[in-house]
C-alpha positions as CSV (number, residue, x, y, z in Angstrom):
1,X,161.1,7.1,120.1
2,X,161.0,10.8,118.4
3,X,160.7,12.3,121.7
4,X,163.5,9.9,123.8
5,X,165.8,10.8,120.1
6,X,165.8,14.6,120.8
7,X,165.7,14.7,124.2
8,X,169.1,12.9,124.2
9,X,170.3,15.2,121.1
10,X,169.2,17.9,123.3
11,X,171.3,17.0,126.6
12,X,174.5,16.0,123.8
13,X,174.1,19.4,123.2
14,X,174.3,20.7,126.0
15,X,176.9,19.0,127.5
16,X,178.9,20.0,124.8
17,X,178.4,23.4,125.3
18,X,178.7,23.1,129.2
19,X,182.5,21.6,128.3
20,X,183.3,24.0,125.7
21,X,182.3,27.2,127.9
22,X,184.3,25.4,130.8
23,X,187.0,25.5,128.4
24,X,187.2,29.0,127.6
25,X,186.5,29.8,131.7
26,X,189.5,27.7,132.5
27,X,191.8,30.0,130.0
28,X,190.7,33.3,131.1
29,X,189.9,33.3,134.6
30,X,193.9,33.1,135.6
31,X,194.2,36.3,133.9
32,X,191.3,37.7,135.7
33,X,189.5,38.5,132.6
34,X,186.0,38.5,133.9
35,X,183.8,37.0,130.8
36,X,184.5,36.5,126.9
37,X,181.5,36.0,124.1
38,X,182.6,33.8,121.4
39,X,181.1,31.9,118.4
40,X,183.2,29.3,116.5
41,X,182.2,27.7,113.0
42,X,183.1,25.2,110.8
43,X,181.5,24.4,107.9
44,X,177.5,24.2,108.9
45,X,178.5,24.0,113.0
46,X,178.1,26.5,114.5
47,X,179.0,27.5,118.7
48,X,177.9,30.3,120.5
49,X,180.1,30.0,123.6
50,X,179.7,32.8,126.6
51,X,181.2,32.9,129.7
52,X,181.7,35.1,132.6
53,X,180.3,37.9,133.2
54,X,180.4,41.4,131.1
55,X,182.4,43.5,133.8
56,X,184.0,43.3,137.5
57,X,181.9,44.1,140.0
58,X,179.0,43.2,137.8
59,X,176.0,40.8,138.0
60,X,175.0,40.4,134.6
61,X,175.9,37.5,132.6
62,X,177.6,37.8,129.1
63,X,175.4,36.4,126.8
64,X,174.4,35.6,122.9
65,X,173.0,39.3,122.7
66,X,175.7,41.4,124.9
67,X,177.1,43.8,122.7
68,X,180.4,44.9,122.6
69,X,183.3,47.5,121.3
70,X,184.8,45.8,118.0
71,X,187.1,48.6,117.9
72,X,189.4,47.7,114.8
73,X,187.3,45.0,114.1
74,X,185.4,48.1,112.5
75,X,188.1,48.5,109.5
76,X,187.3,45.3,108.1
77,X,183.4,45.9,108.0
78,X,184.1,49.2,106.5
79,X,186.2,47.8,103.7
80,X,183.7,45.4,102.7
81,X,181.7,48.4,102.7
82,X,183.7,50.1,100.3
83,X,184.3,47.1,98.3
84,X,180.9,47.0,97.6
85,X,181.3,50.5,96.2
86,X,184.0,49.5,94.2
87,X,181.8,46.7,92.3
88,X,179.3,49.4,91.6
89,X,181.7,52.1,90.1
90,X,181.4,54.6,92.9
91,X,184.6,54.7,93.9
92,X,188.2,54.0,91.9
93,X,190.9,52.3,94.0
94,X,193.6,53.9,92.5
95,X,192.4,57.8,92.2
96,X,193.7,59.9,94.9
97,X,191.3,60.4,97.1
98,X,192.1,64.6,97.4
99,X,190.1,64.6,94.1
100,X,187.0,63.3,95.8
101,X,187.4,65.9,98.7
102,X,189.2,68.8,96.9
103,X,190.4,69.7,100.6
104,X,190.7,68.2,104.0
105,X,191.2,69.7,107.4
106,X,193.9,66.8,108.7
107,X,196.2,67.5,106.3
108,X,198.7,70.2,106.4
109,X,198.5,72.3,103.1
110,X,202.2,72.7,103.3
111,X,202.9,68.8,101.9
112,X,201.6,68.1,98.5
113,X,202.7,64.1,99.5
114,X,198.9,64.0,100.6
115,X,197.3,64.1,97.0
116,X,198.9,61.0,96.4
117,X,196.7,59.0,99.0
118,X,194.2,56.7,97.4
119,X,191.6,54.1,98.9
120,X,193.6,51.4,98.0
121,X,196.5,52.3,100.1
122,X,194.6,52.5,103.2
123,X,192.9,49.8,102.8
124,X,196.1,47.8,102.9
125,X,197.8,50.7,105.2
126,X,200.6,52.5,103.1
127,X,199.6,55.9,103.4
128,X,202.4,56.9,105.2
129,X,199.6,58.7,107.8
130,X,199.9,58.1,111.7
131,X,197.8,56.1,113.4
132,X,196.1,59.2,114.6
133,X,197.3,62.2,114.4
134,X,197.3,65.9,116.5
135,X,196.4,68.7,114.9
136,X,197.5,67.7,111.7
137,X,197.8,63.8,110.5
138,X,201.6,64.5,109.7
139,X,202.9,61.8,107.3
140,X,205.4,59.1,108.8
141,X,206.8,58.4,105.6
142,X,205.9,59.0,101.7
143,X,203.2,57.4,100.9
144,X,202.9,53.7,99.8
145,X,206.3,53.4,100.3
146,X,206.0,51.1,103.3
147,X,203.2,49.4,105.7
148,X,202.0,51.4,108.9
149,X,198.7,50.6,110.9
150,X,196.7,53.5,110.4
151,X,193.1,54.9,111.7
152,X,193.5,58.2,110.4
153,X,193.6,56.3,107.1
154,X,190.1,55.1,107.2
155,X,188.5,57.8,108.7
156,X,189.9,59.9,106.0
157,X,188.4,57.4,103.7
158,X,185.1,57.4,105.6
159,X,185.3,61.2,104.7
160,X,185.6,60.4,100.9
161,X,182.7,57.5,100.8
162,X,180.5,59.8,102.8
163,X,180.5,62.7,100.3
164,X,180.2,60.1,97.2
165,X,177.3,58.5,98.6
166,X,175.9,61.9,100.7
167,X,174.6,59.4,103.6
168,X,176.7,58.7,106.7
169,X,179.0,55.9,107.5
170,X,176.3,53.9,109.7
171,X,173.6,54.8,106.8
172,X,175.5,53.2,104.6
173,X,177.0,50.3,106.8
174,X,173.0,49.7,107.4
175,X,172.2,49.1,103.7
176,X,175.7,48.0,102.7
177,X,176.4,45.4,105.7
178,X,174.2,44.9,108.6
179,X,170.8,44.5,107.1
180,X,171.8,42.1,104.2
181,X,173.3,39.9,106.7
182,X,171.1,40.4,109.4
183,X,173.0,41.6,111.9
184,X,170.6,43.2,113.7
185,X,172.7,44.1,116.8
186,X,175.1,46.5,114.9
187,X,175.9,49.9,114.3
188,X,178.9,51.9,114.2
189,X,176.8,54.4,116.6
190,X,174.1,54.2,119.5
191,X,171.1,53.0,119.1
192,X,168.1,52.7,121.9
193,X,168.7,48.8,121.8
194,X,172.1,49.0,123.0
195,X,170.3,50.7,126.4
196,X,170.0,46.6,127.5
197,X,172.8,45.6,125.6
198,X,175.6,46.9,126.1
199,X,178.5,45.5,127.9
200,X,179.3,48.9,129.4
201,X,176.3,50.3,130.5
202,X,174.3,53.3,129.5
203,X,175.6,56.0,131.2
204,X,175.3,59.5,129.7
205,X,179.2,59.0,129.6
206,X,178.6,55.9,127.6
207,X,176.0,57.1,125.3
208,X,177.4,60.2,124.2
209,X,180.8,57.9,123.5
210,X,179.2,56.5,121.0
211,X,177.1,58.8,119.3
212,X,180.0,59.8,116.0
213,X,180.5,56.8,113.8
214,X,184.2,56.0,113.1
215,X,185.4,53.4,110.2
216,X,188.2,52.3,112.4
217,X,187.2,52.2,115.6
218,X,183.4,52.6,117.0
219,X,181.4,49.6,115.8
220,X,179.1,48.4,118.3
221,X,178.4,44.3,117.9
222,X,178.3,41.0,119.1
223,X,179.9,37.9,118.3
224,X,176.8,36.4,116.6
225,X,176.8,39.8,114.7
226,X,180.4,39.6,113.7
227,X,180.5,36.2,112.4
228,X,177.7,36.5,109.8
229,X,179.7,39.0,108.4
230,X,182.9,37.0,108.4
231,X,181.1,34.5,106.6
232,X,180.1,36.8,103.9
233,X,183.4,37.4,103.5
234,X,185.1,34.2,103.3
235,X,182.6,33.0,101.0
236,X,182.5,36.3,98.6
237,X,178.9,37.0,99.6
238,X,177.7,40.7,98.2
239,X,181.0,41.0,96.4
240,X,182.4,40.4,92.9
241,X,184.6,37.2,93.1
242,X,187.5,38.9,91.7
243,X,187.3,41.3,94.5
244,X,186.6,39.3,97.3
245,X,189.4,37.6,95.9
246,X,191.6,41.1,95.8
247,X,190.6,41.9,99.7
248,X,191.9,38.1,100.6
249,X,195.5,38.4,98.4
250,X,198.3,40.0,99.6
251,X,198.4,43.6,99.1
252,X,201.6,44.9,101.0
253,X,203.6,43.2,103.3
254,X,203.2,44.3,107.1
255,X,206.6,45.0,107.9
256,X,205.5,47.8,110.2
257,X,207.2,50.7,109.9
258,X,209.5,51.2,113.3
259,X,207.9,48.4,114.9
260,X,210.9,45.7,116.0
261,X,208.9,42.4,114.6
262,X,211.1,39.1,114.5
263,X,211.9,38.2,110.6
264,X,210.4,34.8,111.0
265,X,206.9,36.1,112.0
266,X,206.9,38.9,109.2
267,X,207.5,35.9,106.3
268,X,204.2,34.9,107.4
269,X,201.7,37.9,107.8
270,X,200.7,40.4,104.9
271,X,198.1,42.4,104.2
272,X,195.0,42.5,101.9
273,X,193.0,44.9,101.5
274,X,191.0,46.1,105.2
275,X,191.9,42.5,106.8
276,X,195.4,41.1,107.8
277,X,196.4,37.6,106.5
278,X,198.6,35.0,107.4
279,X,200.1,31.8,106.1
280,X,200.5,29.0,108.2
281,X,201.3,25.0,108.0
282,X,197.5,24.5,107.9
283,X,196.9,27.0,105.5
284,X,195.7,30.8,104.3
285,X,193.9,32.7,107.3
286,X,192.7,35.9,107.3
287,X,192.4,37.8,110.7
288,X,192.3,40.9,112.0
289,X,192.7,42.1,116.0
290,X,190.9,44.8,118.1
291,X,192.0,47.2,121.2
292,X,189.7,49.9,122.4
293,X,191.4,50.3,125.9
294,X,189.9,47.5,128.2
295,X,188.0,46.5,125.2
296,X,189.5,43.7,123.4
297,X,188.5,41.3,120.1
298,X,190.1,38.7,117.9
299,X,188.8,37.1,114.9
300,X,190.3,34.4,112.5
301,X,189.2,32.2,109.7
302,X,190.3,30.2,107.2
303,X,188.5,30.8,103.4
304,X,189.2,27.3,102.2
305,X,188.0,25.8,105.5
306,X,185.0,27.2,106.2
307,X,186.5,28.1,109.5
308,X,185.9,31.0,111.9
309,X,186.4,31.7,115.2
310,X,185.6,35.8,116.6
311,X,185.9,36.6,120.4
312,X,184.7,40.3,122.1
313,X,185.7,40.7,125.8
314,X,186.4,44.1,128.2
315,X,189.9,43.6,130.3
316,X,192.7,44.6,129.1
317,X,194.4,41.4,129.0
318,X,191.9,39.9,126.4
319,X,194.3,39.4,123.6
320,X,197.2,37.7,125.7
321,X,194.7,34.7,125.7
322,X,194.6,34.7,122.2
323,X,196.9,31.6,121.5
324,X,195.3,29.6,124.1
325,X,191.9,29.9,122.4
326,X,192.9,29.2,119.2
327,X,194.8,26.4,120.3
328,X,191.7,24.8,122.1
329,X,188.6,25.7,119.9
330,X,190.5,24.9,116.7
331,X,193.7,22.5,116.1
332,X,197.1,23.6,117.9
333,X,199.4,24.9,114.9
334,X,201.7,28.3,114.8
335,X,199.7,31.6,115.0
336,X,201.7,33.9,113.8
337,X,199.2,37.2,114.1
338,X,199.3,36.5,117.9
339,X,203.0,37.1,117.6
340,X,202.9,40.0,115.0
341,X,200.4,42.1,117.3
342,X,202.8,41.4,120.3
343,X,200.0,41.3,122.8
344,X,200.9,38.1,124.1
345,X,203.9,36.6,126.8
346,X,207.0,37.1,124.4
347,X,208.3,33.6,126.2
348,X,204.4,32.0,125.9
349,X,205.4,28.5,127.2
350,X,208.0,29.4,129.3
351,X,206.1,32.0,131.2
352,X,203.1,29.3,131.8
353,X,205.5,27.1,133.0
354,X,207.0,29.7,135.3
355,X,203.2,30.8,136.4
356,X,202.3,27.1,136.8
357,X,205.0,26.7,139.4
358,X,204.4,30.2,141.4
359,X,201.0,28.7,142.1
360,X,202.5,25.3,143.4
361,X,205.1,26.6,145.2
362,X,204.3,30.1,146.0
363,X,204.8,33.3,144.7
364,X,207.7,33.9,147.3
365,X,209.6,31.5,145.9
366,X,209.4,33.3,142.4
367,X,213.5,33.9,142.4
368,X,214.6,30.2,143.1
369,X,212.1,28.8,140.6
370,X,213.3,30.7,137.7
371,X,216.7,29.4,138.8
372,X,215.6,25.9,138.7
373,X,213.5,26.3,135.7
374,X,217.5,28.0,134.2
375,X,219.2,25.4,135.5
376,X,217.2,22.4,133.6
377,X,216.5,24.8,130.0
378,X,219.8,26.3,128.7
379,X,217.3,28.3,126.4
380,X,214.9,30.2,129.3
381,X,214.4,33.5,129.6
382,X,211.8,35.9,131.1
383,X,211.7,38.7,129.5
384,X,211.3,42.1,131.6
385,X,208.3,42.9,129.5
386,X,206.4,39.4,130.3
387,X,207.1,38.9,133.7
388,X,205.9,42.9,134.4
389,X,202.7,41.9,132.4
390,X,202.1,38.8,134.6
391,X,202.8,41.5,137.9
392,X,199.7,43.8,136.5
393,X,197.7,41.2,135.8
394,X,197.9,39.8,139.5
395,X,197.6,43.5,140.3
396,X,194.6,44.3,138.7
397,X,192.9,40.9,139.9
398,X,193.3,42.1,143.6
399,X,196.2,39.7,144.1
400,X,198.5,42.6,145.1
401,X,200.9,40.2,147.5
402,X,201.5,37.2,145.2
403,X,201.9,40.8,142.4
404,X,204.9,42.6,144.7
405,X,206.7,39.0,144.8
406,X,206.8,39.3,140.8
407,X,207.6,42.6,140.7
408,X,210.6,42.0,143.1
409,X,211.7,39.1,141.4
410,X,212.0,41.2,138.2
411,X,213.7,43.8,139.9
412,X,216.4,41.6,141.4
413,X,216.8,40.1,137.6
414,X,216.6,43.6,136.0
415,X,217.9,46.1,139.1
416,X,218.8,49.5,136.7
417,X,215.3,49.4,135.3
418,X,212.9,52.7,136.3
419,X,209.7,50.8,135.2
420,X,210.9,47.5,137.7
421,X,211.2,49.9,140.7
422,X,208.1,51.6,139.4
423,X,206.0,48.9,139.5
424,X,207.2,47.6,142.8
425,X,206.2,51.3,144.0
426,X,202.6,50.4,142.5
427,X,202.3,47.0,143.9
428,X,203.2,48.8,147.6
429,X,200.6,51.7,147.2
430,X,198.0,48.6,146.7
431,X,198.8,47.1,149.6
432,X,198.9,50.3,151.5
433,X,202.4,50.6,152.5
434,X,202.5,54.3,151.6
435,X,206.6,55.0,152.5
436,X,207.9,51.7,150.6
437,X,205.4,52.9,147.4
438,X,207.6,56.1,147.6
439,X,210.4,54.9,148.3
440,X,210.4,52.8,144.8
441,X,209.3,55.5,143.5
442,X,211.5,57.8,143.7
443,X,214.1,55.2,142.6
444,X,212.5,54.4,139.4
445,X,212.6,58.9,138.8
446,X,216.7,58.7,140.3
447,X,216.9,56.1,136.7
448,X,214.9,57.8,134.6
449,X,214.2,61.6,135.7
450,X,211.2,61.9,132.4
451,X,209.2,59.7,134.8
452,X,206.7,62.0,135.4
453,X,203.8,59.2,136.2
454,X,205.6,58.1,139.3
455,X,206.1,61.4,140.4
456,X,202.4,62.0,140.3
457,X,201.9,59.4,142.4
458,X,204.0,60.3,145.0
459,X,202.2,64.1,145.2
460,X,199.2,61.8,145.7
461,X,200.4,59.8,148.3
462,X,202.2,62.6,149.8
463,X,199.6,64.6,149.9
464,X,197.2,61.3,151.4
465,X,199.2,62.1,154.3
466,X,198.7,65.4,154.7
């Protein structure tokens, strides 16, 4: 009775699985996004859904143990890392962090602003430094005088912990992080494991790619990985509870500086310290998102909850699915970070709903639709942006006809804009029609003569000629 019990536990299981990884194929496949690894957990349940494969063009499966770029997905590990140091007195939050150093190289000697930097305000990102910098990390603004996203923040901070503690960032992430938890398929650097691993390969190109360790941007994990160490910090595990509680409060709003985000959605995302946060009708969520390139991550979870869901995937359309996953793995309610990040279709449902119909009817048909679709919703709009998004995305998925009937339908709605001629030009050089490419091409310079990409690619197709 035993045996016939588990057996039939066994195939629930499955099934279950089979359905939920169906799921997730079903939401990324029309935005060719060729496989996602994902693990979702509430309270004691835990999923561990993969799907796809790790790359076009490859064979190889995604699965439990693929490992991927976190890329930002790195800050938050690191400051849990130097939380830790916090609890232990080796670090002070609030001392500027030029008294650690006594001197560093990305700073211009010139501005004294710099010695007022301290670990706390890049933590919660109001050091005023760029994202990253040229020769010099130049401030944006005086520092902690406003929020702006900032790498060279943390790896300045990397720069500080690593002379307190005289081991390097991935020594210390070791004992700190990865072996506490057991996350054994970690490390902000290459390792030999990663040889079979890796979602990219192991190329020499790869390898050596990987072989500097970088707070904000170079961990190397997988979802499994990720989530232990989201539950550490949800729950406070390895931390003081008055400073897992300080990470998780609101530490400076993320009203980004320069950055045209709508009111509405900053009234609902802060910042704590190394994670973003957001308030929603369900609740308090921390989250935080990653983009290396065509490497792309997501995680969310909700303290209270016991709730966490963390994705890792390589196409560069791998956060405009984020809203659509959340939606399905946990209940549908307003995600505001998917918003804030601006990754996503500005006009989400209305864009589906034009997609939807460009399937049905045909993508030929892609000017009278949005005319109906006007006609019956006194509110639509595509934006430029969205529909040139949805163009690429056929583009890069090899669908380059039904991709030059979006692109002309967005030039007919937008017809002074450089990038709709340019990207009518691109959808023509994919298809091979070489004089129409050029011909858009130079259109899109005649608007905008500082467009020096297309007029690359008309030397190159030119010169194809030739």
């Amino acid at each position: 009775m035993k045996r016939i019990s588990l057996a039939i536990l066994f195939v629930l299981i499955a099934s279950l699985l089979f359905a939920q990884e169906q799921k997730l194929n079903d939401i990324i496949k029309p935005y060719g996004i060729p496989g996602m690894q994902l693990v979702y957990i509430k309270g004691n349940k835990v999923q561990n859904i993969n799907a796809g494969i790790i790359a076009k063009g490859s064979d190889k499966k995604v699965t439990s143990n693929t490992v991927f770029e976190a890329a930002s997905l790195s800050k938050c590990v690191f400051a849990y890392t130097v939380m830790r140091l916090y609890d232990r007195g080796v670090i002070d939050l609030d001392k500027p962090l030029i008294d650690y150093m006594g001197s560093y190289d990305r700073f211009d000697p010139k501005d004294p602003r710099y010695a007022k930097i301290t670990a706390r305000m890049v933590l919660r990102h109001t050091t005023g430094l760029p994202n990253w910098g040229d020769r010099y990390a130049e401030l944006i603004f005086t520092p902690d005088s406003t929020f702006s996203y900032s790498g060279e923040g943390f790896q300045y901070l990397q720069h500080v912990v690593e002379k307190l503690t005289g081991k390097s960032l991935n020594e210390l992430a070791q004992q700190e992080v990865f072996t506490r938890l057991g996350m054994h398929n970690t490390s902000y650097e290459w390792t030999a494991k990663f040889d079979t691993l890796a979602a990219f390969g192991n190329s020499p190109d790869a390898i050596n790619g990987h072989k500097t360790s970088r707070a904000a941007s170079s961990l190397l994990t997988c979802a499994h990985d990720y989530a232990l160490f989201l539950q550490a910090l949800i729950t406070g595990k390895g931390l003081k509870p008055e400073t897992q509680k300080m990470m998780l409060t609101t530490a400076s709003n993320a009203d980004w500086f320069k950055h045209n985000i709508d009111p509405e959605v900053k009234k609902h995302v802060t910042w704590g310290l190394g994670v973003g946060l957001q308030e929603n009708e369900t609740g308090n969520w921390v989250w935080h998102w990653g983009d290396n390139g065509d490497f792309k991550a997501f995680y969310i979870a909700n303290p209270e909850k016991k709730e966490i869901l963390v994705y890792f995937t390589y196409s560069r359309w791998g956060l405009h699915v984020t809203t659509d996953i959340l939606n399905t793995f946990l209940s549908k309610q307003t995600w505001w970070p998917c918003l804030w990040t601006g990754y996503q279709f500005h006009e989400l449902a209305r864009m589906k709903a034009f997609w939807t119909k460009l399937k049905k009817q045909g993508y030929e048909h892609a000017t009278e639709i949005a005319t109906e679709m006007k006609q019956k919703d006194a509110g639509f709009n595509l934006p430029e942006d969205d529909v040139n998004d949805l163009g690429f995305i056929l583009l890069e998925d090899n669908r380059n006809k039904e991709a030059l009937e979006v692109f002309k339908y967005n030039l007919g709605a937008h017809p002074d804009s450089d990038n709709a001629y340019d990207s009518v030009g691109q959808a023509y050089a994919a298809l091979g029609e070489k004089d129409l490419a050029i011909q858009n091409f130079k259109k899109s310079i005649g608007l905008n003569p500082k467009n020096t990409w297309s007029a690359e690619r008309i030397k190159k197709l030119e010169g194809a000629g030739k």
